[in-house]
C-alpha positions as CSV (number, residue, x, y, z in Angstrom):
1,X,138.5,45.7,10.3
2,X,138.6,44.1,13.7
3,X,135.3,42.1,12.8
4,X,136.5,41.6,9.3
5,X,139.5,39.1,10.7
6,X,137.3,37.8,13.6
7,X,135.7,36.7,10.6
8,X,138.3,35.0,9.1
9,X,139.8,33.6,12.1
10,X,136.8,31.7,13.0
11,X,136.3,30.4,9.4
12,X,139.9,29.4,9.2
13,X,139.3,27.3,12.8
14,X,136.5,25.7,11.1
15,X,138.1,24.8,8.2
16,X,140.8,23.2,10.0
17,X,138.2,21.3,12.1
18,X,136.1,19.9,9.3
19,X,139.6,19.1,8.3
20,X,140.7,17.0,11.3
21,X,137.3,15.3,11.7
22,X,137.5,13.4,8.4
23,X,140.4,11.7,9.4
24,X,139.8,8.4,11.5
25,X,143.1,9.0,13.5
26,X,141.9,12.1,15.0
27,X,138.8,11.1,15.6
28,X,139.2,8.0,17.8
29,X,142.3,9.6,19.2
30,X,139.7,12.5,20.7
31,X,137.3,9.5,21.8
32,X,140.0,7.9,24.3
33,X,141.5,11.2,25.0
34,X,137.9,12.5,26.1
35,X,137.3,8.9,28.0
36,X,140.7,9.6,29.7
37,X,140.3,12.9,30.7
38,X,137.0,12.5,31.7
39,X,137.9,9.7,34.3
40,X,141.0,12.0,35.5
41,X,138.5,14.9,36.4
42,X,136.0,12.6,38.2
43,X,138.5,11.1,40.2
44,X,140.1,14.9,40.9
45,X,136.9,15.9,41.9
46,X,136.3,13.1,44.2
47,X,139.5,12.7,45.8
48,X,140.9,16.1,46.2
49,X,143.8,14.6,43.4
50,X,145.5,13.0,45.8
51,X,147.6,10.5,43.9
52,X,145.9,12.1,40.7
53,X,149.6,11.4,38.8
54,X,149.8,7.3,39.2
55,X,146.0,7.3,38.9
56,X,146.7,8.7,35.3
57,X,149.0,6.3,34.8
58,X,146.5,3.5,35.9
59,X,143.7,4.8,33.7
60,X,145.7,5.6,30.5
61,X,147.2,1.8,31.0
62,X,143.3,0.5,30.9
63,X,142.6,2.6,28.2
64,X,145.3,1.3,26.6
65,X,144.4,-2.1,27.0
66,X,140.5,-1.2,26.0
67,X,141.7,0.1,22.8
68,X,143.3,-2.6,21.8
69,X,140.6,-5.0,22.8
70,X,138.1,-2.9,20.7
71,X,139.9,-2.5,17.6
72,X,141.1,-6.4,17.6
73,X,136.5,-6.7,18.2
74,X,136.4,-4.3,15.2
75,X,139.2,-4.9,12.6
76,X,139.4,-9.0,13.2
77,X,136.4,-10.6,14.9
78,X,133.5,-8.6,13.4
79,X,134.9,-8.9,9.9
80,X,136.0,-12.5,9.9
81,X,133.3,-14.3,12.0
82,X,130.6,-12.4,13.1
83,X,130.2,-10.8,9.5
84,X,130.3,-14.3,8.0
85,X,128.1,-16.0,10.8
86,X,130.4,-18.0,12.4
87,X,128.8,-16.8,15.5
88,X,130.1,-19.2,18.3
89,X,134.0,-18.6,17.1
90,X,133.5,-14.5,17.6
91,X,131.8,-15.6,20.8
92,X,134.8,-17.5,22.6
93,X,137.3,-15.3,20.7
94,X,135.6,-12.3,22.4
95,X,135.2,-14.0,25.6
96,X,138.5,-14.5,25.3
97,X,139.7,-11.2,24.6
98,X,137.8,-9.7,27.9
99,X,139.3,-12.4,30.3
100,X,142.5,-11.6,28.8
101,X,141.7,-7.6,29.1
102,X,141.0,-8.6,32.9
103,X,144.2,-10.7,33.7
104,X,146.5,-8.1,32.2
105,X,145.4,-5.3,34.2
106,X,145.2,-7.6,37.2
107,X,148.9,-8.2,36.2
108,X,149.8,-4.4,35.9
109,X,148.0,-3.2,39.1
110,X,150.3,-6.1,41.0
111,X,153.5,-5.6,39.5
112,X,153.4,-1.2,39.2
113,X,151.2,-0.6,41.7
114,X,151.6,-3.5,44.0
115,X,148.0,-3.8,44.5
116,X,146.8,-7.4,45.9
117,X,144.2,-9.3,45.6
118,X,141.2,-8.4,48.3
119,X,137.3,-8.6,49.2
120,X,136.9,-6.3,46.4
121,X,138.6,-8.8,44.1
122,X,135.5,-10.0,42.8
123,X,133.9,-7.1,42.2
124,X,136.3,-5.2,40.8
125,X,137.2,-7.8,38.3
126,X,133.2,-8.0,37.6
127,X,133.6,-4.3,36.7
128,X,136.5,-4.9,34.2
129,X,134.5,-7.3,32.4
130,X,131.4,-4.9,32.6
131,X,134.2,-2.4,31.6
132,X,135.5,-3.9,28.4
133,X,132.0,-5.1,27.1
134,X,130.6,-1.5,27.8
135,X,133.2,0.1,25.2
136,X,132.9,-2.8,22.9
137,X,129.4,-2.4,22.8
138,X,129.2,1.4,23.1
139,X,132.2,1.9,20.2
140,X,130.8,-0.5,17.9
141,X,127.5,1.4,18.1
142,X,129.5,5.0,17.6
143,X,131.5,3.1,14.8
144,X,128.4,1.8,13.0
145,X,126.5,4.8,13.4
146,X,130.0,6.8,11.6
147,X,129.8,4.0,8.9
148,X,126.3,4.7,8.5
149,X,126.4,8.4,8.2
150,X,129.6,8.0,5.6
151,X,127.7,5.8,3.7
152,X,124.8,8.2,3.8
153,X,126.7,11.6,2.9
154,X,128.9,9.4,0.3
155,X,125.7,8.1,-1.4
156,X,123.7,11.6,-1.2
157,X,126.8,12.9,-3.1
158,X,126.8,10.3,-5.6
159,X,122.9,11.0,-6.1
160,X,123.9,14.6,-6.5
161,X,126.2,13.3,-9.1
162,X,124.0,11.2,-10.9
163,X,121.6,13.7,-11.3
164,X,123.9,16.3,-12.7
165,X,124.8,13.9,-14.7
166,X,121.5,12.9,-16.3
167,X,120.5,16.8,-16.4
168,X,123.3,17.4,-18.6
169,X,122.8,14.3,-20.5
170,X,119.4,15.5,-21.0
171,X,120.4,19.3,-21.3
172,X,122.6,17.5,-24.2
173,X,120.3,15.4,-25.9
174,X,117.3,18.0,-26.1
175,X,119.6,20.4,-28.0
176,X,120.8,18.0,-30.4
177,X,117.2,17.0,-30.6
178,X,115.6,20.5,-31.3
179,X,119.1,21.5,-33.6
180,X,117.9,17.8,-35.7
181,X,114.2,19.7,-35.9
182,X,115.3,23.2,-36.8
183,X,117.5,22.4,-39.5
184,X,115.3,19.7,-40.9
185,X,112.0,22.0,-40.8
186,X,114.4,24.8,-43.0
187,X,115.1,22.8,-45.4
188,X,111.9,21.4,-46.6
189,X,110.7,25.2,-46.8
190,X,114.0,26.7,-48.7
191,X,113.5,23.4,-50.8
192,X,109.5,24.8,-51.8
193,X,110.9,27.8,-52.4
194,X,114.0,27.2,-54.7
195,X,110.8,25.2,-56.6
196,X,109.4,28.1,-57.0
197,X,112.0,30.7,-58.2
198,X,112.9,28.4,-60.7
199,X,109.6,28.8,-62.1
200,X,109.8,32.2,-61.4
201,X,106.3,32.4,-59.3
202,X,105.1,35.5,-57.9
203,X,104.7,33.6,-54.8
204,X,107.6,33.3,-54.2
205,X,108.5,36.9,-52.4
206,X,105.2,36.1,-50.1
207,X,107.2,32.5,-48.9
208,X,109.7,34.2,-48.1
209,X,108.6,37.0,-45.5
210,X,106.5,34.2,-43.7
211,X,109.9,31.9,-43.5
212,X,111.7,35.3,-42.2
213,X,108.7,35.2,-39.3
214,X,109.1,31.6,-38.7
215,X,113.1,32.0,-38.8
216,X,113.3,34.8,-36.2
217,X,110.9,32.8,-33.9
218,X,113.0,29.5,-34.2
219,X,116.6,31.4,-34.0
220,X,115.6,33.9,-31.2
221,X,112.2,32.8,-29.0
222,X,112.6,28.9,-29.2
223,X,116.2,29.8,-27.3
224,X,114.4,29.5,-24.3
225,X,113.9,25.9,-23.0
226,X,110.0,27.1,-22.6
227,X,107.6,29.3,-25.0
228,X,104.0,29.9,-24.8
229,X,101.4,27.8,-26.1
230,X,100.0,30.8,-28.0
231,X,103.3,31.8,-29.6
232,X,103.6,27.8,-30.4
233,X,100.4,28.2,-32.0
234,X,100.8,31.0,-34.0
235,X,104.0,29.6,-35.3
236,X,102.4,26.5,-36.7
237,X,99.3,28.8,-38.3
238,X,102.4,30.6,-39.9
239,X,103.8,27.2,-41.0
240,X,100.4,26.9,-42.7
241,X,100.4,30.0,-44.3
242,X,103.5,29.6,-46.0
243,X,102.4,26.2,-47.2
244,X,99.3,27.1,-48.6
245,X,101.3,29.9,-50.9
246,X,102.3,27.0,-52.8
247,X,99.2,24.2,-52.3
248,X,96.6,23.8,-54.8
249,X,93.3,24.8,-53.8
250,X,91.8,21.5,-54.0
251,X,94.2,20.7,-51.1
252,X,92.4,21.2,-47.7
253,X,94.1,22.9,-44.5
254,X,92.3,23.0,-41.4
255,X,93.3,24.3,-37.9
256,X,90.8,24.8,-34.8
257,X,91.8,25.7,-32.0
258,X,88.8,24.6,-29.0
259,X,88.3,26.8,-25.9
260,X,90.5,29.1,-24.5
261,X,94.3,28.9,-25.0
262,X,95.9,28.7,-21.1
263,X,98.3,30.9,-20.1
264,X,101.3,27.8,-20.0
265,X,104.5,27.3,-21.3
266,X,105.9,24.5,-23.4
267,X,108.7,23.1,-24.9
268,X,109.5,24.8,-28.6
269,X,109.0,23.3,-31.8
270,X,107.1,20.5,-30.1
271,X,104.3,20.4,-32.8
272,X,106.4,21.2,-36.3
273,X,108.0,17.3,-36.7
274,X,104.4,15.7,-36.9
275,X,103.2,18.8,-39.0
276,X,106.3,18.2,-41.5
277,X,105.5,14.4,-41.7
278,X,101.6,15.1,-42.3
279,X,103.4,17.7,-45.6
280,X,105.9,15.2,-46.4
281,X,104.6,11.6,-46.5
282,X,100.7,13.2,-47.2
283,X,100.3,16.3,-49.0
284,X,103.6,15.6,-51.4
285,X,103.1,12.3,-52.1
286,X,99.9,13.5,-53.8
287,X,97.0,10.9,-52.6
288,X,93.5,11.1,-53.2
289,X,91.4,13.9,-51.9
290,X,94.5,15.0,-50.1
291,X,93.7,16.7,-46.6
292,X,95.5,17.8,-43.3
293,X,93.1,18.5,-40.0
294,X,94.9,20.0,-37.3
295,X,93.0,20.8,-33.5
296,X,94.4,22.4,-30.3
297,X,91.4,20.8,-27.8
298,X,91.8,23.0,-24.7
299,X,88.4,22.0,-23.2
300,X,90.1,20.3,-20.1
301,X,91.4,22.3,-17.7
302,X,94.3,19.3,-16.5
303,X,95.3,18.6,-20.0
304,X,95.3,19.7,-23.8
305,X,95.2,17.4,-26.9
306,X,96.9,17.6,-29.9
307,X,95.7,15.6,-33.5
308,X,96.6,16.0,-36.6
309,X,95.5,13.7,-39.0
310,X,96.6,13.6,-43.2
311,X,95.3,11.7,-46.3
312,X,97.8,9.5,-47.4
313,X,98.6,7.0,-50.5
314,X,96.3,3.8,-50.0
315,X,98.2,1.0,-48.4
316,X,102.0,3.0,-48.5
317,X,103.0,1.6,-45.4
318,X,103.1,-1.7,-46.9
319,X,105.6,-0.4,-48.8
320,X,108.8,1.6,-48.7
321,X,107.6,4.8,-47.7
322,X,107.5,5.2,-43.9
323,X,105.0,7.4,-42.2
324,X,106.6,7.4,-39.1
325,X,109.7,9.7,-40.2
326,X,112.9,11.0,-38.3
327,X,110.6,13.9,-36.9
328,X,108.5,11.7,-35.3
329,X,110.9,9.5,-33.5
330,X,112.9,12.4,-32.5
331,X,109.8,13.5,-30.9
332,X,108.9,10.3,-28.8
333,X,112.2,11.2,-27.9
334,X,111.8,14.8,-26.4
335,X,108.5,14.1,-25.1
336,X,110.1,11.1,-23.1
337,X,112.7,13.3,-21.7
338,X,110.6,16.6,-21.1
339,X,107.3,15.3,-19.6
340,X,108.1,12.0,-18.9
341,X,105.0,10.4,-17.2
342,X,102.9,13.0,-17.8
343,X,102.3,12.9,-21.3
344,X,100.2,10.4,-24.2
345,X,101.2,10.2,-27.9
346,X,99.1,7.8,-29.8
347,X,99.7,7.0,-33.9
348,X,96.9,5.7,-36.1
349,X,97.9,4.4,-39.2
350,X,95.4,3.3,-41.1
351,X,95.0,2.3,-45.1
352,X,94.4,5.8,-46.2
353,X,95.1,8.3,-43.0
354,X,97.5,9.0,-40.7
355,X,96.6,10.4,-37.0
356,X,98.9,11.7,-34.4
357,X,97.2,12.8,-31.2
358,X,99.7,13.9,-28.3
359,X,97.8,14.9,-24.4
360,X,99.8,16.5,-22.5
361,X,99.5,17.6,-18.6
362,X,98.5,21.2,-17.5
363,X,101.4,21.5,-14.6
């Protein structure tokens, strides 16, 4: 119990001390306070405190007159002439400023303390000037150096900021991406296989078990923001599967897969889009010798390649028909945002075929 509220105690006196620090007042408040006190102990020490009471009075009168000096340096001269280069007018004004420092506690030492002038006067008003340019300079260095580390923590947090930021954009912007894929994949297949009931095929009950696998793998797996490459893999030999229910024979559908498949994780659905537009503006637009090649290459051990390549209608991107579909750019989109740097995706277009081939890093 006793430990428990030691606990607290000292978190509470923390807490109120982070508090205090962040304001300015309290902070340069402590400085002179610590200056003063510091002065009052070495004089205690060294003179028994004899006269410690008018000595305090003395010092706190200096430090007085230093403060001012140094915030008139900090709030007037840096900011309107040594900031803007007018160099020799923060010069005299500073000169100025200490010889003005020197004949008003010349003044007060005479006047309060009746102190004349003596052998020492020299000196001693030497040391007030070495005085008041020691704290100028010393302050403005502890000033610059609190600027500096301000600056530093209030820019780290706006980094921290940003960043957030642009992870939830891009948190954002891969959902709506992969929700844009899902949805779009779907209906292409529940579109083959309304074809087909209305022509009452006996292929149709095969279509749809395979679209129940590929369903529970996009509604329950592809949840995650990673999958395996093999589950990836085995998702787009399904795809094919359910396509070739309702193909032609004289429509050819390859897939290799070359060397070993790694033990990596990628995004989901990252292969379907291109897939779809090899179906959508190949196979169903019915070219000559229609024909989809697909290959996994995993013969480097840094990277893997994906290519797919379709027939297509001689000359149709001259046309209206577009190769390069909504799946496509919505994938240069994803690929940009999930390996940015680290990935390749080069499209061939030619008269009569159309070739994707995406490399992607092993890390």
């Amino acid at each position: 119990m006793i430990r428990r509220y030691g606990i607290k105690f000292w978190s509470d006196i923390s807490g109120i001390a982070k508090y205090l620090f962040r304001k300015r007042l309290f902070r340069h408040g402590l400085f002179w306070t610590g200056n003063l006190i510091f002065f009052v102990v070495i004089y205690f020490l060294t003179e028994s405190g004899k006269g410690l009471f008018l000595y305090s009075v003395k010092i706190a009168f200096i430090f007085l007159l230093l403060a001012i000096l140094f915030y008139i340096h900090q709030r007037t001269l840096v900011p309107r002439y040594y900031r803007k280069k007018r160099y020799w007018l923060y010069t005299g004004y500073l000169l100025s400023g200490i010889l003005l420092f020197t004949v008003l506690k010349y003044i007060f030492k005479f006047y309060v303390f009746h102190e004349v002038a003596d052998e020492t006067f020299i000196a001693e008003n030497l040391g007030s000037v070495f005085a008041a340019t020691f704290y100028i300079v010393i302050g403005s260095i502890i000033s610059g150096f609190l600027r500096y580390n301000r600056e530093k923590i209030h820019y780290q947090e706006m980094a921290m900021k940003l960043k957030e930021s642009e992870k939830q954009k891009l948190e954002a912007e891969l959902v709506a991406l992969k929700a844009q894929v899902n949805p779009h994949f779907m209906f292409n297949t529940l579109n083959n296989i309304y074809s087909l009931s209305l022509d009452k095929s006996e292929k149709a009950p095969a279509m749809i078990l395979k679209l129940s696998d590929l369903m529970s793998y996009t509604l329950y797996d592809c949840k995650e923001e990673k999958v395996d490459i093999s589950e990836e893999i085995r998702f787009v030999e399904n795809y094919f599967e359910l396509e070739k229910v309702r193909l032609d024979d004289n429509v050819k559908i390859d897939l290799e897969v070359s060397g070993n498949i790694p033990n990596i994780k990628i995004a989901p659905l990252l292969f379907i889009p291109f897939i779809e537009n090899a179906f959508k503006h190949g196979i169903n637009t019915e070219p000559r010798d229609p024909f989809i090649r697909v290959l996994f290459d995993f013969g480097k051990k840094d990277h893997f390649i994906f290519r797919i390549e379709n027939r297509k209608i001689k000359g149709a991107e001259n046309g209206n028909r577009n190769p390069e579909g909504i799946g496509i750019t919505n994938s240069r989109k994803r690929l940009n945002l999930l390996y940015p740097g680290k990935h390749r995706l080069d499209i061939t277009n030619n008269q009569d075929i159309f070739m994707v081939e995406l490399e992607i890093e092993l890390s």
